[in-house]
C-alpha positions as CSV (number, residue, x, y, z in Angstrom):
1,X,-21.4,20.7,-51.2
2,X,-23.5,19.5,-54.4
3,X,-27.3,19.8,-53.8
4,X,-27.5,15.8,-54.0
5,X,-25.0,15.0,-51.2
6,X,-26.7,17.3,-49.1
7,X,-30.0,16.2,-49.5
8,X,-28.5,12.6,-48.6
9,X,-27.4,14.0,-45.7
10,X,-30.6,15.6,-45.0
11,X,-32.6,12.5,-45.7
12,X,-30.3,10.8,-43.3
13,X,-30.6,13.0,-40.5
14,X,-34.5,12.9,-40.7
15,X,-34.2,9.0,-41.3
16,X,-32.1,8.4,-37.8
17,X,-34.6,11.4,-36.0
18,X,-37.2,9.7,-36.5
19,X,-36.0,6.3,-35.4
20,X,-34.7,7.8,-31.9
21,X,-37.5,9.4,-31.6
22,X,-39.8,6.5,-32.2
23,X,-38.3,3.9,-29.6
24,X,-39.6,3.7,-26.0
25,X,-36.3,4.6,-24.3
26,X,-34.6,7.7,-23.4
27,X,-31.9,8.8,-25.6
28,X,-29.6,11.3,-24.0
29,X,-25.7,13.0,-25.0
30,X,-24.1,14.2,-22.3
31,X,-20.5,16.5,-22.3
32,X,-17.7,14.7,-20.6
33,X,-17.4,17.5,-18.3
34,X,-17.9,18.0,-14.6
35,X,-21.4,18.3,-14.8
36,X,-22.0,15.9,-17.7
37,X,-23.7,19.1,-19.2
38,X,-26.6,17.8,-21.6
39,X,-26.2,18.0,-25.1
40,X,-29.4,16.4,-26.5
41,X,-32.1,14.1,-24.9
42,X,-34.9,12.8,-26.9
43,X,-38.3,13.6,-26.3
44,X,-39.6,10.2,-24.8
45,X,-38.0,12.0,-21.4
46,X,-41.3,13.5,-20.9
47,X,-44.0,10.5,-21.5
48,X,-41.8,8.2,-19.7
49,X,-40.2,10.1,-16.5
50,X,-42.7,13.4,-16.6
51,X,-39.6,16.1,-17.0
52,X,-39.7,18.0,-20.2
53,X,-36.2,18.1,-22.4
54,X,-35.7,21.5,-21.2
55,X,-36.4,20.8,-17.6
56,X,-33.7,17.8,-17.9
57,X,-31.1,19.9,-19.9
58,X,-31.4,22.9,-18.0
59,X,-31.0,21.1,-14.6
60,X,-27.8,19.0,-14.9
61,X,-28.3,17.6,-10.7
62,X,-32.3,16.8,-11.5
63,X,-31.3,12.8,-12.5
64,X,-29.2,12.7,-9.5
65,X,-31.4,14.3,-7.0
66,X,-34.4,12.3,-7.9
67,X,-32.3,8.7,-7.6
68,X,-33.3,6.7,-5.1
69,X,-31.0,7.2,-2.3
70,X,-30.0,3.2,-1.8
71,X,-28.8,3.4,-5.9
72,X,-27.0,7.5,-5.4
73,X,-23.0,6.1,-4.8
74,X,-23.0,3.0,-6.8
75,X,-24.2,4.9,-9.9
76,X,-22.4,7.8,-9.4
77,X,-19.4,5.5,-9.0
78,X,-20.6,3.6,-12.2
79,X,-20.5,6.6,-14.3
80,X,-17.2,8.1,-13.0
81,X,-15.5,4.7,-14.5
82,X,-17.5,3.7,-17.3
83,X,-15.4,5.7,-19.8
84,X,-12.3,3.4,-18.7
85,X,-14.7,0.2,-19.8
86,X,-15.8,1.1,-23.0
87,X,-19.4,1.1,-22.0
88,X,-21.6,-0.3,-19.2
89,X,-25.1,-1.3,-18.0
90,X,-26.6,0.0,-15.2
91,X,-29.9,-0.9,-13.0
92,X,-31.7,2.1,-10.8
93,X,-34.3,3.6,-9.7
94,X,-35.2,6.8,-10.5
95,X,-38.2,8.9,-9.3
96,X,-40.6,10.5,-11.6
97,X,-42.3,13.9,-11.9
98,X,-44.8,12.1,-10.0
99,X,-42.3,11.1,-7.3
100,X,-42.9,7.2,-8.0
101,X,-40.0,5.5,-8.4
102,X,-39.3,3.1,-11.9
103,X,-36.8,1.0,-13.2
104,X,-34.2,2.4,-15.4
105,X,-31.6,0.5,-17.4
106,X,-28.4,3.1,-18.4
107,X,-25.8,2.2,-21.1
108,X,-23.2,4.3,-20.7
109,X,-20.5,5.0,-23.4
110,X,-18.0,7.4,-24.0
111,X,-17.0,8.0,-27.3
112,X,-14.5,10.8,-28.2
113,X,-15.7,13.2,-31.4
């Protein structure tokens, strides 16, 4: 690869790093597996739910165990058939580290690479 094309490619990377990681929201790849095994989740995890990356990545049940019990089956439902809708919008609450529950607003996609 010529020296310029990767240091496009370098530039771009950094470019779109720096925009995920500079919006208030939680940007998060999961595997479409059984466990929806994560793949990368942006920083912002911590200020705005109180779980570090790690914690989330390394603990695939920690979104699901801290949902708020009302919100547990139609969200679980939600994700199991989002792939067959191209992407959808979800509304739940979700307890954080500090075991208050917040709003959260999911888009879910599935997108085959």
């Amino acid at each position: 690869m010529p020296q310029e094309i990767a240091d496009q490619l370098r530039e771009a990377h950094e470019t779109y790093r720096h925009l995920v990681e500079g919006i208030p929201a939680v940007l998060y790849v999961d595997a479409n597996d059984d466990h929806s095994s994560n793949i990368y989740t942006s920083p912002q995890i911590e200020p705005l739910l109180g779980f570090t990356v790690e914690q989330w990545r390394d603990d695939p049940a920690l979104w699901v165990d801290r949902m708020h019990e009302d919100d547990r089956e139609r969200v679980l439902t939600f994700r199991e058939f989002s792939p067959s809708f191209g992407g959808l919008l979800a509304r739940h609450s979700q307890r954080n580290s500090a075991r208050i529950f917040i709003a959260v607003f999911s888009y879910v996609r599935s997108l085959i690479i």
